[in-house]
C-alpha positions as MATLAB code, in Angstrom:
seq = 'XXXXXXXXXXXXXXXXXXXXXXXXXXXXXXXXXXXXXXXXXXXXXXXXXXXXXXXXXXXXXXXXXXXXXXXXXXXXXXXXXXXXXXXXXXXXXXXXXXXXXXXXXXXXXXXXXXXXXXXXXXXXXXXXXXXXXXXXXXXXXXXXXXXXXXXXXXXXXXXXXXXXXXXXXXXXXXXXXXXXXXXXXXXXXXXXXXXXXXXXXXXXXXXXXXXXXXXXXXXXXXXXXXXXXXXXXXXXXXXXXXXXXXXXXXXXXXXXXXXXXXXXXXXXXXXXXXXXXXXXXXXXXXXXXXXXXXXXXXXXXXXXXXXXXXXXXXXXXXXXXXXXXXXXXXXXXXXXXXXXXXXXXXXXXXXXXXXXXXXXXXXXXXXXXXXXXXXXXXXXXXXXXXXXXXXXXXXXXXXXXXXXXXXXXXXXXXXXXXXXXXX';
ca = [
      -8.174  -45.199   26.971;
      -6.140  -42.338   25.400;
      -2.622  -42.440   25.466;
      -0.455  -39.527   27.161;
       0.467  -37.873   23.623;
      -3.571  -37.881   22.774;
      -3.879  -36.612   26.332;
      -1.510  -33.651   25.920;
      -3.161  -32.805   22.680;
      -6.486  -32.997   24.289;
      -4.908  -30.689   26.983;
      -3.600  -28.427   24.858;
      -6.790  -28.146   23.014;
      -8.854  -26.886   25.464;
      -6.001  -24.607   27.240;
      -5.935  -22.556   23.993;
      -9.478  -22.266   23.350;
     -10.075  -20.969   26.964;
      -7.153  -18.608   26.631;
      -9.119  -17.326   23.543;
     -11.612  -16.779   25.380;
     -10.136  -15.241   28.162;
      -8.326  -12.899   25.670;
     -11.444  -11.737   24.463;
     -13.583  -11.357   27.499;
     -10.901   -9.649   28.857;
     -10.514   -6.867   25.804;
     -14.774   -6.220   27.101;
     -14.369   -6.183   30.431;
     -11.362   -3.401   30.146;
     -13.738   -1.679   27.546;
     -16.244   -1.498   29.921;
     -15.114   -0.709   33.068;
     -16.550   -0.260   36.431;
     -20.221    0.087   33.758;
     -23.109   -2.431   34.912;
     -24.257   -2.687   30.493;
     -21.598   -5.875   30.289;
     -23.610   -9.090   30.380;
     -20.266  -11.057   29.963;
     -16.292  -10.911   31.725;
     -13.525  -12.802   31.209;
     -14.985  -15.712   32.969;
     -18.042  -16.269   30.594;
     -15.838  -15.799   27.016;
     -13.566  -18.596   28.533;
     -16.126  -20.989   29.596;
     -17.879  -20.238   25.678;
     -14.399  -21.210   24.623;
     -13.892  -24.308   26.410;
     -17.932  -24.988   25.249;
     -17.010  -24.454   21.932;
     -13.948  -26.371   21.842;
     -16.020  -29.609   23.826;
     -18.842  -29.367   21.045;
     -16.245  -29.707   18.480;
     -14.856  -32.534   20.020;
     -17.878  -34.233   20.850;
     -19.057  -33.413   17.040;
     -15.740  -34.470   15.230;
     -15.456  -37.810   17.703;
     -19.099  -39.082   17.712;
     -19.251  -37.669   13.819;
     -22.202  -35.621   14.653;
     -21.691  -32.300   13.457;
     -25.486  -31.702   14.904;
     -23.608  -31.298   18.526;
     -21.729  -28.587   17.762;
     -24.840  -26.928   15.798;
     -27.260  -27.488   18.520;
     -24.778  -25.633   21.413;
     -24.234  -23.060   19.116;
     -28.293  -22.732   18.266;
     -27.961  -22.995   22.159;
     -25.664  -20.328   23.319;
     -27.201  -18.125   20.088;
     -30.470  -18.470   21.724;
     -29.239  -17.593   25.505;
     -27.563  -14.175   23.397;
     -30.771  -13.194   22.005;
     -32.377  -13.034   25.136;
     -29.532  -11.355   26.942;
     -30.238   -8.775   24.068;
     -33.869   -8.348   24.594;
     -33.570   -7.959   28.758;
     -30.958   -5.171   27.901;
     -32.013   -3.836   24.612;
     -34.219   -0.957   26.820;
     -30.869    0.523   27.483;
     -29.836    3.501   25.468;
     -26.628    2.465   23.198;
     -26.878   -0.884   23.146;
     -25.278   -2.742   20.324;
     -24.405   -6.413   19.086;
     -20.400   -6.017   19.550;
     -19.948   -8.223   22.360;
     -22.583  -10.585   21.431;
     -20.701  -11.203   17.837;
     -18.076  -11.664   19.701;
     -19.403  -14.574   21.962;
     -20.165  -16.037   19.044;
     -16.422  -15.933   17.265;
     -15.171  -17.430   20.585;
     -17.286  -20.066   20.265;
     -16.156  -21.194   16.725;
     -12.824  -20.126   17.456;
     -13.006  -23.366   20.409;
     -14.684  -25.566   17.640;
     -11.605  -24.556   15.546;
      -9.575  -25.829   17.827;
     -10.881  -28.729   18.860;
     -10.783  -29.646   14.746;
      -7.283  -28.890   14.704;
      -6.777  -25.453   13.125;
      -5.287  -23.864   16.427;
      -3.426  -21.423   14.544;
      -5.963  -19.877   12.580;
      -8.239  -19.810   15.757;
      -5.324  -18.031   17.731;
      -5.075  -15.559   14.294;
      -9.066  -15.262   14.293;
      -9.333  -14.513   17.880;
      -5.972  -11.878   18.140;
      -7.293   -9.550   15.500;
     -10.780   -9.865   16.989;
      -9.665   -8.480   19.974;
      -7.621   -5.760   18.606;
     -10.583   -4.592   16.305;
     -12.363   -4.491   19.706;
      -9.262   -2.743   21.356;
      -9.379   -0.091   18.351;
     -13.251    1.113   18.461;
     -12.704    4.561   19.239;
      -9.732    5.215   16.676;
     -11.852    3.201   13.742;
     -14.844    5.354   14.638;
     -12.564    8.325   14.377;
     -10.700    7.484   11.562;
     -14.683    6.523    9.829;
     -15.469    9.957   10.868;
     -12.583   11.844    9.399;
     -13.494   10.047    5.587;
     -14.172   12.094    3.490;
     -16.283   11.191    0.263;
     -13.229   11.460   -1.799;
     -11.418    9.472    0.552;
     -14.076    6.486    0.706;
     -14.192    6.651   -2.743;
     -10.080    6.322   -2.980;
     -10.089    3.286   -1.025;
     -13.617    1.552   -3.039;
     -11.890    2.378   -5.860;
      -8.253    0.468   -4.630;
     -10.596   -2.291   -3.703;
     -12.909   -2.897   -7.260;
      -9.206   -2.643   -9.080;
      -7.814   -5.089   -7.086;
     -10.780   -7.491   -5.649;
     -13.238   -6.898   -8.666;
     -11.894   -6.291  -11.628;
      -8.281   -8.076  -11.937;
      -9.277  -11.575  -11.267;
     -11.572  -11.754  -14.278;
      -8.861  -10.545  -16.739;
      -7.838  -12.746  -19.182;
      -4.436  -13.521  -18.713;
      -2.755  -14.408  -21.749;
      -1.742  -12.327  -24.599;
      -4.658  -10.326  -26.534;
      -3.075  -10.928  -30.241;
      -1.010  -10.842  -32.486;
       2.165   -8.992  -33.028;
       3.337   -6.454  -31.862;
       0.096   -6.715  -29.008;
       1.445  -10.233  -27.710;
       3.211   -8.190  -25.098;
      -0.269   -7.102  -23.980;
      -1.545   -9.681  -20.875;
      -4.309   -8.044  -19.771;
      -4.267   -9.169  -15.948;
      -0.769   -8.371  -16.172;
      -1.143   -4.594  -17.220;
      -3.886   -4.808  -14.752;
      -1.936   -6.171  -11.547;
       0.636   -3.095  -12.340;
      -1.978   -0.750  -11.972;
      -3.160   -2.050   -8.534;
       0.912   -1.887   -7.735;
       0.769    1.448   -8.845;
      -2.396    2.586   -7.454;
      -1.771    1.116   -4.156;
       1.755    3.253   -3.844;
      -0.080    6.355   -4.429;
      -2.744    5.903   -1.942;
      -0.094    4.903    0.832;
       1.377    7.897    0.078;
      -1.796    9.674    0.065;
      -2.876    8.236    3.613;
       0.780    8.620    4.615;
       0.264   12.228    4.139;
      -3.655   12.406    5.674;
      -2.439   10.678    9.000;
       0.914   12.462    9.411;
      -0.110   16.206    8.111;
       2.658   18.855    7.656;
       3.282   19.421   11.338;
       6.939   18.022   10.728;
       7.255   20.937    8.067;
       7.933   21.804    4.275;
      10.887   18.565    4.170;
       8.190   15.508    5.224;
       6.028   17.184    3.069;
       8.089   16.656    0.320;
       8.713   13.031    1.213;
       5.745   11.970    1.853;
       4.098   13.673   -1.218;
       6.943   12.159   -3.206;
       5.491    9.326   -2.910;
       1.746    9.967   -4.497;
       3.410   12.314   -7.070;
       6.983   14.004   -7.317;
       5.614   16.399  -10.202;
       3.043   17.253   -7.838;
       5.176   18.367   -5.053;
       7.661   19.936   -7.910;
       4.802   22.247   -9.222;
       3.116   23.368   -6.084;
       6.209   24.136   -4.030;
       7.209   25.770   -7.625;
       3.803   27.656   -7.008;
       4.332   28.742   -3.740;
       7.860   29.934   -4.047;
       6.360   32.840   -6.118;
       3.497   33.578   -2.995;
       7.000   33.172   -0.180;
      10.574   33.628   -1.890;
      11.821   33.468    1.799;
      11.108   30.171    1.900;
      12.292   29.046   -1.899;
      15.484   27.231   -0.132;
      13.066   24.982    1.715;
      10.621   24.200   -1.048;
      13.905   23.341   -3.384;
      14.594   20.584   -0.247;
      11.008   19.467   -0.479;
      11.538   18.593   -4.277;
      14.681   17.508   -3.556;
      13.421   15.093   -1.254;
      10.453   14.441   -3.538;
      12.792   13.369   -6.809;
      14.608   11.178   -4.385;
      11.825    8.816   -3.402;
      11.134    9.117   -7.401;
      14.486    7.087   -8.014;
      13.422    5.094   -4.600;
       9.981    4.158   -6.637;
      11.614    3.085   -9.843;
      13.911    0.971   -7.960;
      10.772   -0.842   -5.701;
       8.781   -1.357   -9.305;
      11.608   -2.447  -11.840;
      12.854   -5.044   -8.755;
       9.133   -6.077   -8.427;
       8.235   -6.631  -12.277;
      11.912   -7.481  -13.670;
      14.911   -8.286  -10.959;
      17.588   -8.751  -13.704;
      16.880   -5.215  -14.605;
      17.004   -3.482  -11.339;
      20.386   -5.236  -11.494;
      21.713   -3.125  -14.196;
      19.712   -0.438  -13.593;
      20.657    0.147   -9.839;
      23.931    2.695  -10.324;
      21.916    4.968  -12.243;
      19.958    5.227   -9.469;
      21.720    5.387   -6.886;
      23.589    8.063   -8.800;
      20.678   10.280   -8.913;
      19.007    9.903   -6.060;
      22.141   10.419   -3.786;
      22.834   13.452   -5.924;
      19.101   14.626   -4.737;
      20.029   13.763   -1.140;
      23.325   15.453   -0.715;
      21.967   18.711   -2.327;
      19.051   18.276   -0.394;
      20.879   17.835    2.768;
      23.281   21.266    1.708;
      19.482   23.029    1.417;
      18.627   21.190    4.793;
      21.681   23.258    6.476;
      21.068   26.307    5.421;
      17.358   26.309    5.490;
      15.163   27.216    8.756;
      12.559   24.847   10.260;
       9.481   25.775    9.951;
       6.138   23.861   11.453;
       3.375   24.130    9.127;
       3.139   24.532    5.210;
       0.231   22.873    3.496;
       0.518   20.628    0.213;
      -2.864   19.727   -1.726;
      -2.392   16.542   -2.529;
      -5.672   15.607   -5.195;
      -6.981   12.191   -4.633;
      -4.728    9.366   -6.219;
      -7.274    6.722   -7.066;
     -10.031    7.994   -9.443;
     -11.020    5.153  -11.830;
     -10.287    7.628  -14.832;
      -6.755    8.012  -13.406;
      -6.162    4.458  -13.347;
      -7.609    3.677  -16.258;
      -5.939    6.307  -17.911;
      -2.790    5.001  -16.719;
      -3.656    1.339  -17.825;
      -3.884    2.752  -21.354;
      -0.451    5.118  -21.281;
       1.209    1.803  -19.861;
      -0.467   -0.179  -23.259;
       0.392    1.976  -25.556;
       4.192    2.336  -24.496;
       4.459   -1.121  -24.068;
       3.273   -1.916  -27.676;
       4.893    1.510  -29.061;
       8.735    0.213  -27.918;
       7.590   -3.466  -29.214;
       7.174   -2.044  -32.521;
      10.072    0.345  -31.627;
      12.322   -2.685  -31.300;
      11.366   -4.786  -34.045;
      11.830   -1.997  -36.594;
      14.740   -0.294  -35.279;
      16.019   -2.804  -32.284;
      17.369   -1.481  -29.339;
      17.978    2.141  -30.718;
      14.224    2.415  -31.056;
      13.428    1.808  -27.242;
      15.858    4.092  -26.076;
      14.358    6.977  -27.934;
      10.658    5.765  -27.079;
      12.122    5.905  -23.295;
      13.211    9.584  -24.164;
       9.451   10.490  -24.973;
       8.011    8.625  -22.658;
       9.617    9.981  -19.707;
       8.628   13.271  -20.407;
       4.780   11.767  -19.866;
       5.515    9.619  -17.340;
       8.473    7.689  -15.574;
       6.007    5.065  -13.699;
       4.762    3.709  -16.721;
       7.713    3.481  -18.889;
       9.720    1.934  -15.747;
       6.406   -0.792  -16.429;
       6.791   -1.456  -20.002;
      10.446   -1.987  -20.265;
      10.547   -4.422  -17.215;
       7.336   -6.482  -18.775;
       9.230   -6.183  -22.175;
      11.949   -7.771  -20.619;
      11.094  -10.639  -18.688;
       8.746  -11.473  -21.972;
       9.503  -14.101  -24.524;
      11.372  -12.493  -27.272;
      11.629   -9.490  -25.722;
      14.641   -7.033  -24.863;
      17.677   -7.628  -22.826;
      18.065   -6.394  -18.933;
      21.030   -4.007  -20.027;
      19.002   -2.324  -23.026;
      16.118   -2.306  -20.621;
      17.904   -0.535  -17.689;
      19.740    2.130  -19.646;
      15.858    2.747  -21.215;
      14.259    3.386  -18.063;
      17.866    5.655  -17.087;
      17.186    7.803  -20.112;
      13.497    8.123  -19.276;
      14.513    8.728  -15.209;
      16.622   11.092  -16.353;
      14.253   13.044  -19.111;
      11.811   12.871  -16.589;
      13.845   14.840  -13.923;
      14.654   17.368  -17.015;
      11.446   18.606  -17.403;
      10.267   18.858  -13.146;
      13.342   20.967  -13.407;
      12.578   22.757  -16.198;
       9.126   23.627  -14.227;
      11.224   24.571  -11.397;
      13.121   26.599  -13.121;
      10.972   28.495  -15.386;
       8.123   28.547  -13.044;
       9.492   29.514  -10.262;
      10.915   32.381   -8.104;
      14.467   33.556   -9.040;
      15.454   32.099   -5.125;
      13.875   29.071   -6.276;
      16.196   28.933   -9.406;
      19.172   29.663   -7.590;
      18.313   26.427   -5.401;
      17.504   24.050   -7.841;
      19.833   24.976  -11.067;
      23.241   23.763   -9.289;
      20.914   20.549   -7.984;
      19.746   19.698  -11.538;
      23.436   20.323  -13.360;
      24.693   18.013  -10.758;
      22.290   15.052  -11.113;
      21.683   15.033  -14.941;
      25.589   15.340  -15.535;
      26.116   12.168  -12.688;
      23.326   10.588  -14.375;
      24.387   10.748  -18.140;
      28.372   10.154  -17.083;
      26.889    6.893  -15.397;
      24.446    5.887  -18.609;
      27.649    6.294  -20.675;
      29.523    4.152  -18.427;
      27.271    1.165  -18.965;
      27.198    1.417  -22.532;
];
């Protein structure tokens, strides 16, 4: 005799393995319709549930796994000839056979006591059902570049970081080097690009020249700076809304270096912080002067190129390496006077990966103190946002100019007067 708790348990059991079931059959019986192609409703997905969920109980009771394998050879065998009575039909696929078979497991589950997972399993089965014609879509709107993009995120991520060594390489100054480590940043990185990039593929340029700006800001603020630089020369009418698309764009640059120092080193981002929220709400308030004066307008393309090529990220792996080691050798020769003038130079290559180094360099053993660290990555924030306006400026239309000059005088001097300040 089972007692009332084992009861409830046993109630419970098989109440959430039919409602899995149900769940399911009821996604395919919305799907389709009124159409005579469906060889199982919500009725039959709830009774495989409940099947599945006695089999497991029979199996884990009796300690017979072969119960639960024999229903399941069972139901897999009544599927296969469902499949061959209907497989004359034009369109006929294995979609809601697979998932006759997931709702039985997903009772065995349960009746094993992983109702949770079973619950998990059998929600996102249904809304990958629910979804069909927006994944087919979305598969048929790839392009090549695209798929490649997201292999690419995957073997960087799946592939190749979990067989990097991850301990130091040598000696010094390369004991700052962790492979897996430099590795793991450039999945962070990579995968911040191509949100951007999707970001901008899903939403378009419908919402005009200022979500363009943000949105490309994301992949690549020197990208947005040097085509809207571009196209100021093609349409100086417009050179007061491109200078609010960088605007925007340098903006979610400070935004970025915020989300990776935090990430790598908090105590930095802690020191760090004022400087940016100096310059980034120095790029908002100009950018929301521009945003007053500027007209809306519906549709203005930006080329964003493809963020995840394996050059680019491996390229970017070795840029990170080599200003890593470069401002360990910079502060053991000089100490901290040497990593603020490798910041200087690096920012004018690249504010991502210096952002990397000094936050690894300071969380390391031996390495450099959160304050030296933040007003590093302040000089190379603010070197980088010298030379995008220096593009701006030089490449640009004289309406252009006019826009961003004021804009770049007001967040270098707010930035330096604040980099002073901490020192």
């Amino acid at each position: 005799m089972l007692d009332n708790t084992a009861q409830t348990e046993l109630f419970y059991q098989f109440g959430l393995a039919l409602l899995i079931g149900a769940l399911i059959g009821l996604q395919r019986e919305h799907a389709y319709g009124a159409s005579e192609d469906l060889f199982a409703g919500v009725r039959t997905y709830a009774i495989v549930g409940v099947i599945g969920c006695a089999a497991g109980l029979a199996a884990l009771t009796l300690q017979a796994p072969e119960i639960f394998a024999a229903l399941t050879l069972v139901v897999g065998g009544l599927l296969i000839a469902a499949y061959i009575l209907s497989s004359q039909r034009e369109g006929v696929g294995l979609t809601s056979e697979m998932a006759v078979l997931i709702t039985m497991l997903c009772g065995g589950l349960v009746a094993w006591g992983y109702g949770t997972v079973a619950t998990a399993v059998g929600v996102a089965v249904t809304v990958l059902l629910a979804l069909k014609a927006r994944l087919h879509g979305l598969a048929r709107q790839l392009s090549a570049q695209d798929m490649q993009a997201a292999l690419t995120l995957a073997a960087i991520s799946l592939v190749v970081l979990p067989v990097l060594p991850n301990t130091s390489i040598g000696p010094a100054p390369f004991e700052v080097v962790n492979p897996q480590k430099i590795w793991l940043l450039v999945v962070l990185i990579s995968t911040l690009s191509f949100s951007g990039y999707v970001l901008h593929k899903i939403i378009g340029t419908t919402h005009g020249i200022a979500l363009t700006g943000l949105i490309g800001g994301i992949v690549s603020s020197t990208a947005v700076t040097l085509s809207n630089t571009q196209r100021s020369r093609q349409a100086p009418e417009l050179s007061r809304e491109y200078a609010l698309a960088i605007m925007l764009a340098w903006c979610v640059m400070f935004a970025r270096i915020g989300l990776l120092t935090g990430t790598v080193a908090p105590a930095v981002l802690q020191a760090l912080w004022p400087t940016l929220i100096v310059g980034g709400g120095c790029c908002l308030l100009w950018g929301g002067w521009l945003a007053r004066q500027s007209r809306q307008h519906e549709e203005t393309p930006l080329l964003l190129g493809n963020p995840l090529e394996l050059r680019s990220a491996i390229g970017f792996s070795l840029l990170y390496t080599i200003i890593l080691v470069g401002a360990n050798v910079a502060r053991a020769q000089f100490g901290n006077t040497g990593i603020l003038v490798s910041s200087l130079f690096g920012g004018l290559v690249d504010v991502d990966a210096i952002t990397l180094s000094l936050s690894e360099l300071a969380i390391a053993t031996e390495g450099i103190d959160s304050t030296t660290a933040a007003n590093a990555i302040g000089i190379a924030a603010l070197t980088n946002t010298l030379v995008k306006g220096a593009i701006a400026l030089f490449g640009g239309h004289r309406k252009l100019r006019h826009a961003i000059a004021p804009a770049l005088l007001l967040i270098s001097g707010a930035m330096i007067a604040t980099l002073v300040g901490t020192w």
